[in-house]
C-alpha positions as CSV (number, residue, x, y, z in Angstrom):
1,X,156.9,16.3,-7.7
2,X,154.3,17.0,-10.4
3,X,155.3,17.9,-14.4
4,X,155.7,21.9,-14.3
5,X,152.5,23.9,-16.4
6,X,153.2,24.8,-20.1
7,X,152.4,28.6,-19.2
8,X,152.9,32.2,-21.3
9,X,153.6,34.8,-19.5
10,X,153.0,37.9,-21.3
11,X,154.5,41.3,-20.5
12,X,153.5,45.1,-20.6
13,X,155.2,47.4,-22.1
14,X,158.2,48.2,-19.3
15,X,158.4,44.3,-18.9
16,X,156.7,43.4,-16.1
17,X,154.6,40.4,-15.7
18,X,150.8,41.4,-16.7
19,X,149.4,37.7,-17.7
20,X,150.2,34.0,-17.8
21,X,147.8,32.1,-20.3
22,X,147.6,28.5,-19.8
23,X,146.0,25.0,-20.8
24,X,142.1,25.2,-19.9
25,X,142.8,21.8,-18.1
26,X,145.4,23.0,-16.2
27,X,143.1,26.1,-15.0
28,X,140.5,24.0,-14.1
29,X,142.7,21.9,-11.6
30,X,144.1,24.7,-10.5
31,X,140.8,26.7,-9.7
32,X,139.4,22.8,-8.5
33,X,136.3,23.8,-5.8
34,X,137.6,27.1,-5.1
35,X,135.2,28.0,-8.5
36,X,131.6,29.1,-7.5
37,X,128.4,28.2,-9.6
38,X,127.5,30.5,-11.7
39,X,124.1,32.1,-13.4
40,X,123.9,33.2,-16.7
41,X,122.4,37.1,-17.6
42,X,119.4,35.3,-19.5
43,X,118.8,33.2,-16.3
44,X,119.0,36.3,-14.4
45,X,117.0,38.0,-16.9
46,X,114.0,35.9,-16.5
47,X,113.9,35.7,-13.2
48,X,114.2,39.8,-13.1
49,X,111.0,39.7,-15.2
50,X,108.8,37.3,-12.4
51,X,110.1,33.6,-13.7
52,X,111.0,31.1,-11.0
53,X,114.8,30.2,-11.1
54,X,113.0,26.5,-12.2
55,X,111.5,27.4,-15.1
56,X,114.5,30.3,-15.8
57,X,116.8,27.5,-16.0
58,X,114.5,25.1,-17.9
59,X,114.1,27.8,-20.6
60,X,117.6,28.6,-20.9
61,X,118.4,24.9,-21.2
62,X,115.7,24.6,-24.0
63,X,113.4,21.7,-22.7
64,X,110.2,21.4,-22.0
65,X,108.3,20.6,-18.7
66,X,108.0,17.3,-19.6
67,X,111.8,16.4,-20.5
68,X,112.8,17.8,-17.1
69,X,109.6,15.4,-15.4
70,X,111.0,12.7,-17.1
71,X,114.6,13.1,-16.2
72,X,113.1,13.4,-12.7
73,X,110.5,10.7,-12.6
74,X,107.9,12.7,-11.8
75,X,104.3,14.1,-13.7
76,X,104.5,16.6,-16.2
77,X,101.2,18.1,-13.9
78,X,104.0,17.1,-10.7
79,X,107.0,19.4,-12.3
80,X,104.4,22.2,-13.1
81,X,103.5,22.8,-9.5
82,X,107.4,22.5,-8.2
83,X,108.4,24.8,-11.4
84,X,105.7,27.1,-9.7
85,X,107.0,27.3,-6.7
86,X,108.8,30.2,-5.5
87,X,110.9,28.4,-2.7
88,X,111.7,24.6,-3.3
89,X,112.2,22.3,-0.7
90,X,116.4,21.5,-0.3
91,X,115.4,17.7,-1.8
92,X,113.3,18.9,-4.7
93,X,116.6,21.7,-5.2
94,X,118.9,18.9,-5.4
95,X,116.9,16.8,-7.4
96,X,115.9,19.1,-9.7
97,X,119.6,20.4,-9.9
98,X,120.6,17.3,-10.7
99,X,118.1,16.8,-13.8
100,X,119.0,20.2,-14.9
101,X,123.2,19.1,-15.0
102,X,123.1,22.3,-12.4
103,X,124.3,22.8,-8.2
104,X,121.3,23.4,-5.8
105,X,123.1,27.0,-5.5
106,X,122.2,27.8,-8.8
107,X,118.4,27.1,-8.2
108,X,117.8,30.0,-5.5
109,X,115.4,32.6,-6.1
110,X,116.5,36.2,-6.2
């Protein structure tokens, strides 16, 4: 049996349960892979206003075209084109994903 949570439950007015507040470790076990990928309103944003989810992302994160070529191994010229693109292969999505610290999910175009 595993150690019980340190929770706080706190109560409205006529005494009912309304919310139990716990350790941000223990929420992240708890929600495990049951929590989606998210996209941030200035990711959204840019893509909104005609940006590919590529370089929405790469803005957001603050690099350049280069730094995300070089954590990929590839061209600066190479990352322009994909960064261009408005529908990435699944294996340049993944890759780039993974040089971004993102999910492939996170890298569709809306």
């Amino acid at each position: 049996m595993s150690a019980p949570i340190d929770v706080q439950i706190i109560r409205a007015a006529d005494g009912s349960p309304a919310f139990a507040v716990l350790p941000y470790a223990e929420y992240e076990q708890l929600a495990g892979s049951g929590a989606k990928p998210s996209i941030p309103h200035e990711v959204v944003g840019k893509m909104i206003d005609g940006k590919t989810a590529a370089r929405a992302w790469r803005e957001h994160l603050g690099l350049t075209q280069s730094e995300v070529a070089a954590r990929m191994d590839i061209t600066q010229a190479a990352y322009s084109q994909l960064e261009s693109s408005e529908k990435l292969r699944p294996t340049s999505r993944r890759r780039l994903a993974e040089a971004l610290g993102l999910v492939a999910e996170q890298l569709v175009q809306i």
